[in-house]
C-alpha positions, 0 to 999 in steps of 0.5 A: 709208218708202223712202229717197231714191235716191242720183241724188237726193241727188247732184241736190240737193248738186250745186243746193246747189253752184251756188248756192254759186257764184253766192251766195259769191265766196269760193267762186270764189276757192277753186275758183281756187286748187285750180284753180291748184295742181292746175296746179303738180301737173300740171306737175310729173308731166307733166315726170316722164312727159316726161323718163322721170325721176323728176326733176319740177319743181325745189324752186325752180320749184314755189315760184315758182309757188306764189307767183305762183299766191297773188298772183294769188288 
């Protein structure tokens, strides 16, 4: 018997997600929040790569996104 073609699989886990999505609002609430911190995260080096520093966001600023990206989710 010959094994499933990798593209395939990717097919069918990819239909599995979207139907996760659109079955699960929990889903939404986590793809939210990854979206939210890779936000922080993004802020953070792209502050680093600005200044030409390796001084991103302070302790203080990253909390206080932290928390308002938790009060929003």
């Amino acid at each position: 018997m010959r094994e499933p073609q990798p593209a395939l699989l990717l097919l069918i886990l990819e239909g599995l997600a979207l139907l996760a999505l659109v079955l699960y609002p929990f889903v939404w609430l986590v793809l939210l929040s990854t979206v939210l911190y890779g936000a922080i995260g993004f802020a953070d080096d792209y502050r680093k790569v600005a200044r030409r520093r390796n001084l991103g966001l302070t302790a203080r600023e990253k909390l206080v996104m932290q928390v308002a990206s938790a009060s929003i989710v």
